[in-house]
Structure formats: structure tokens, C-alpha cells
C-alpha positions in Angstrom: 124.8 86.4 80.6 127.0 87.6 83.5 126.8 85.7 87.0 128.5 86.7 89.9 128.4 83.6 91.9 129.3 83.8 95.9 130.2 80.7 98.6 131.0 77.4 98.2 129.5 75.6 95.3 129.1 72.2 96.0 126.1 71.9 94.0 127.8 72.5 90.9 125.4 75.7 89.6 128.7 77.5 88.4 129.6 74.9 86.6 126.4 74.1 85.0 125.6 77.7 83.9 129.3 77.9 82.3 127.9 75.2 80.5 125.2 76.7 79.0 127.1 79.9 78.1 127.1 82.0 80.9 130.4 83.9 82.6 130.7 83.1 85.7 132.8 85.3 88.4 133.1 83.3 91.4 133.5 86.0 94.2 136.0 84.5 97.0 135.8 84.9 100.4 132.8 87.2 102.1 130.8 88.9 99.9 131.4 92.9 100.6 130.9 95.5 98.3 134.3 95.9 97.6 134.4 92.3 95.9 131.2 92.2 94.3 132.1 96.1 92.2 136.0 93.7 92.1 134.0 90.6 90.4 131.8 93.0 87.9 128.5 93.7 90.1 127.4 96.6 87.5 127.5 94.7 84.4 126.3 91.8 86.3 122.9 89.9 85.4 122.9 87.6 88.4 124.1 87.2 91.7 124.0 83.6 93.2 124.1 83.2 96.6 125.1 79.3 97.9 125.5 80.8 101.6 123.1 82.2 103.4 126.0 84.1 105.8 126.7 85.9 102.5 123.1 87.8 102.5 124.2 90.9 103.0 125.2 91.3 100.3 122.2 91.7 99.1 120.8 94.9 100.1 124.2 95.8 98.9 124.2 94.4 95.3 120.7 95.6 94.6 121.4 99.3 95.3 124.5 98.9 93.2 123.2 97.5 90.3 118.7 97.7 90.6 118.6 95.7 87.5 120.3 92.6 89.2 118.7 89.4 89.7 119.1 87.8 93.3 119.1 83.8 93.6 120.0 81.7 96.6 120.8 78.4 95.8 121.1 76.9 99.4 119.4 74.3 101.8 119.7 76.8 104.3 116.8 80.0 104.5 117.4 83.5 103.8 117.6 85.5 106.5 114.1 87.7 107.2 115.8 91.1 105.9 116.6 89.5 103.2 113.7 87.6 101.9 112.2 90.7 100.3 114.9 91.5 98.3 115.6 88.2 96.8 114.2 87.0 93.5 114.1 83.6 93.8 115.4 81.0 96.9 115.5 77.4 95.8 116.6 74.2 97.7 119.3 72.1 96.2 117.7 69.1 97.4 114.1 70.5 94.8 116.3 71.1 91.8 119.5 70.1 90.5 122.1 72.8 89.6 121.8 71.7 85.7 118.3 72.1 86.1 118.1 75.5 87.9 121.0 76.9 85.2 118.7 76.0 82.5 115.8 77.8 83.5 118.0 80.7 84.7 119.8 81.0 81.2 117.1 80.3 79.1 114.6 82.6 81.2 111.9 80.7 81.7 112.5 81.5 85.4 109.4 84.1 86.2 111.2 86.3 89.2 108.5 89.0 88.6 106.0 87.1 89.9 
């Protein structure tokens, strides 16, 4: 499982879901088309947003790659354009990051729903 993984991660998810087998590509800096396609956006699986001032990127990633899942791992709220595009927003202070990477590895995380 390939995850792209933009902002700061001071949560630990990137760490977590390394820890449970995933690649992780942590994307530096702003999150622009140019480094998402630079980090492996078409192969990708999932993109992880931890910054809500990188949701932009998400209109962005999903016309690049429509298979890609969208999950923002933040205490801050998506921005309104964005909300429809994402598959799953989740709080840090609901879930732990070793709890969240578990469910997104194993798949037990519905985002069709």
C-alpha cells in the first residue's frame, strides 16, 4: 500500500502506517501537482493530508489518480470545496495515529459509505 503523506506529522500516522507495511512518501513543502506526480501520486493508494492549507491538493490528486483515497488527519476542518472530495476527515484528538493506520491498512475503513 502506497501513501503519499503531506504536512507536518506530529501525530505520528507516517510512522505508524510504515509500521504496518505501508510506503510512505512524505511530500515536503506545499502540496502542488508537481510534487504529488514527484512523490508517486499515480501509483498512489492514499493521500494524507495533516494540513488543512494543503487541500488543494485535492481536487488536484483526484483528477490525477480517480482511484485515490483522500484522508485528512487534522484537528483543523476541511475547507467547504473540499469536503466533497475527501474520503474520510478524522480528528487526532478521536483516534490515535496507530489506530487510524490500522484501519486504513487493514481496510476495515468504509470510505464508500
Amino acid at each position: 500500500m502506497q501513501v503519499l503523506l503531506t504536512g507536518a506529522d506530529d501525530e505520528g500516522l507516517g510512522a505508524a502506517l510504515e509500521a504496518l507495511g505501508a510506503e510512505v512518501t512524505r511530500v515536503e513543502g506545499i502540496a502542488t501537482r508537481e510534487s504529488l506526480d514527484a512523490a508517486g501520486l499515480e501509483a498512489a493508494h492514499t493521500l494524507v493530508l495533516t494540513e488543512m492549507d494543503d487541500a488543494s491538493a485535492i481536487p488536484v490528486a483526484k483528477e490525477a489518480n480517480t482511484e485515490i483515497r483522500i484522508v485528512a488527519y487534522s484537528r483543523d476542518s476541511l475547507p467547504e470545496f473540499a469536503r466533497g472530495q475527501a474520503d474520510l476527515a478524522i480528528d487526532p484528538a478521536l483516534l490515535a495515529a496507530d489506530v487510524v493506520a490500522e484501519e486504513l491498512v487493514d481496510g476495515r475503513v468504509d470510505t464508500e459509505a
